[in-house]
N, C-alpha and C positions, 0 to 999 in steps of 0.2 A: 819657506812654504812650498816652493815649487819645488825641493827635493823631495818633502814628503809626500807629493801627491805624486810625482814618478816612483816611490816606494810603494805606495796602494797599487800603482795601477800594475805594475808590476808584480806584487804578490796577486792580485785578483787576474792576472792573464795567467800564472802559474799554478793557480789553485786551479783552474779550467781546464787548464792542458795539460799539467800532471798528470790525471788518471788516464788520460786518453793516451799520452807514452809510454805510460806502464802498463796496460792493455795492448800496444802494441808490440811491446818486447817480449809480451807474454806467448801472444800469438808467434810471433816469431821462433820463440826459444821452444815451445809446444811441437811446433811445426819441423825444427830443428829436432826436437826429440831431447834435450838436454834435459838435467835434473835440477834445473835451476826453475824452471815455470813453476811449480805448485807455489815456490816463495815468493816469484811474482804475482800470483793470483795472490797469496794470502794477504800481502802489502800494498794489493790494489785495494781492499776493504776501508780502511780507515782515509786514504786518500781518496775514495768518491761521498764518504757520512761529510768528509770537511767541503768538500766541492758542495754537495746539496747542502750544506749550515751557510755555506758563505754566499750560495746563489741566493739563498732563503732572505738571510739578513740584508743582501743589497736589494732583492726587488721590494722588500719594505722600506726602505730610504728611500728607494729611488723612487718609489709610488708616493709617496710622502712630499719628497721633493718635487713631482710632477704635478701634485694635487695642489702644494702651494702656490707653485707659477700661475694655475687655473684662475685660483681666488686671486691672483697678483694681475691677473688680464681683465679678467670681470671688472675688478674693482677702477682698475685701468681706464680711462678716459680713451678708446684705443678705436673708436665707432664698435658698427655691427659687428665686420670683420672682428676685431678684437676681442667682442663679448663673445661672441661662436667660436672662436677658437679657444678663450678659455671655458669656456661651460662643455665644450669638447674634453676639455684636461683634466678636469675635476672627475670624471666616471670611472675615465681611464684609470689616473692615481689611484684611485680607492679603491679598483677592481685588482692592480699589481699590487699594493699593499695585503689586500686580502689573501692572493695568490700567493704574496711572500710568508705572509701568516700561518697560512696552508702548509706551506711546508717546512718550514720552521715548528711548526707544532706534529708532525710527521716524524720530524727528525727526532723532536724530544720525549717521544711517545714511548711508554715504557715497552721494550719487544718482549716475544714470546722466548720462552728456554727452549733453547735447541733438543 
């Protein structure tokens, strides 16, 4: 279990920082003047749809998962402190789910023809 959750978090630091070093090579090779940047811009495309699909589906788990702890504190025997801080988690959750919603339904949205 604990390989694969070093394999996720791994892939989701790499899915984040990809586009951001192939925008940088880009710049660079631009700036160099080479004939290699148009193919780096054209390969930064599909590598920022996957960054915003994968940002989209984690802030809806993790909004999800944050909204459960909420109702996991309320329900909690935990005093005031503990009921405040989950009735705090609960808006939150369901505001990042939404937000993950948001762009995930963005991402799937049929585009326009070029």
């Amino acid at each position: 279990m604990n390989t694969l959750v070093g394999l996720l978090a791994y892939l989701l630091i790499g899915l984040a920082v990809a586009p951001l070093l192939v925008l940088g090579l880009y710049m660079l090779a631009d700036r160099l003047g080479l004939r290699i940047a148009e193919r780096l811009l054209d390969a930064l495309l599909p590598l920022l749809t996957l960054q915003w699909l994968g940002g989209g589906l984690l802030n809806i788990v993790g909004g999800l998962a944050i909204g459960a702890l909420g109702v996991w504190a309320v329900m909690h025997d935990g005093g005031l402190v503990g009921w405040g801080a989950g009735a705090l988690l609960v808006p939150f959750g369901l505001w990042r789910t939404l937000r993950g919603v948001g762009v995930t339904r963005a991402f799937m949205a049929p585009q326009d023809p070029p």
